[in-house]
C-alpha positions as CSV (number, residue, x, y, z in Angstrom):
1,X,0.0,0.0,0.0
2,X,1.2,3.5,-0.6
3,X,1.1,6.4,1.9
4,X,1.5,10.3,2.1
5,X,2.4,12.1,5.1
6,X,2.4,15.7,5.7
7,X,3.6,17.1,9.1
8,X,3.6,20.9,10.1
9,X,5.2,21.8,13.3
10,X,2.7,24.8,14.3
11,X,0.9,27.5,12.5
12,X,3.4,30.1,10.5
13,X,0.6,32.1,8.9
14,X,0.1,33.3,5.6
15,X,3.3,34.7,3.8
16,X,2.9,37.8,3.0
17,X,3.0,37.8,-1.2
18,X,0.0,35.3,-2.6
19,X,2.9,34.0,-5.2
20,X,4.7,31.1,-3.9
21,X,7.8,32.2,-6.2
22,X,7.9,35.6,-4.2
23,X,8.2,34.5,-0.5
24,X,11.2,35.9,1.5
25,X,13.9,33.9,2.6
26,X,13.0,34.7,6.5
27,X,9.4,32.7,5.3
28,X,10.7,30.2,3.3
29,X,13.3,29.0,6.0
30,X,10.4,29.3,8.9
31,X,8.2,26.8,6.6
32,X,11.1,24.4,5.8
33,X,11.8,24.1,9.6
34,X,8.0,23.6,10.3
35,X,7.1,21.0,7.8
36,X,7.8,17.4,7.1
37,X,6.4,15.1,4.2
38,X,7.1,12.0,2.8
39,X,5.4,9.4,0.0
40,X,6.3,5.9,-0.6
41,X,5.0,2.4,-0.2
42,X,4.3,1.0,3.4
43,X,4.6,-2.4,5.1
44,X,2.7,-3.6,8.1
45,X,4.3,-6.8,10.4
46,X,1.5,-7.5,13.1
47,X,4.0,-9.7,15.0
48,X,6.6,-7.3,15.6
49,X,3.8,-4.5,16.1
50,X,5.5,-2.4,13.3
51,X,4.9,-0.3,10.5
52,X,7.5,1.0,8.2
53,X,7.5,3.3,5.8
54,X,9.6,3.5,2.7
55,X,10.9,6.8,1.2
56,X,9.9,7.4,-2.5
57,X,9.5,10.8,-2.1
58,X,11.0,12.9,0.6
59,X,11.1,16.6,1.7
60,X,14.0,15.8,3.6
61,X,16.7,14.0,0.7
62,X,18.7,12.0,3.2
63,X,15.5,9.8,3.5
64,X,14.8,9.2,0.2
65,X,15.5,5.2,0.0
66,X,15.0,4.6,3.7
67,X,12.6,2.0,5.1
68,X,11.5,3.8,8.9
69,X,10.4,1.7,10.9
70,X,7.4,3.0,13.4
71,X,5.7,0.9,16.9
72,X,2.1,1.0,16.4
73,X,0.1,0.3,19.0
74,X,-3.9,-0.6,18.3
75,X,-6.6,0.5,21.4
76,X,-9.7,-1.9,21.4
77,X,-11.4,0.6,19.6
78,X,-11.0,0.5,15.3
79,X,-11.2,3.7,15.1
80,X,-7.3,4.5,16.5
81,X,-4.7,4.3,16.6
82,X,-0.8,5.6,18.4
83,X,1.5,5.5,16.5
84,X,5.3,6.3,18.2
């Protein structure tokens, strides 16, 4: 199965120009420190409690290739889940 994850690390508000291509470097380096996201396949092993997640695509380079490896722990109720 594939995923997509998306993290951001608190609100940095709008920046200031509605151009992407126009942000400042002050706004660009507060987003890049605030936001994570990665695509790629991942793999579930019920025994070991795990999921991991392989890199495809990767905001961060140094991932990209990686398989992470995430504990998953599953509460009686279906609808969710921790994941640490």
């Amino acid at each position: 199965m594939d995923t997509c994850r998306h993290s951001c690390n608190g609100p940095n508000g709008p920046f200031a120009d509605e151009d992407l291509l126009h942000a400042t470097p002050d706004e660009y380096a507060a987003a890049g420190r605030s936001y994570v996201a990665y695509s790629g396949r991942f793999f579930v092993d019920e025994r070991k409690k795990s999921l991991s997640h392989e890199m495809a695509v990767s905001f961060f380079p140094n991932w990209l290739g990686q398989r992470q490896v995430r504990f998953v722990e599953v509460p009686t109720s279906r609808n969710a889940s921790t994941v640490c």
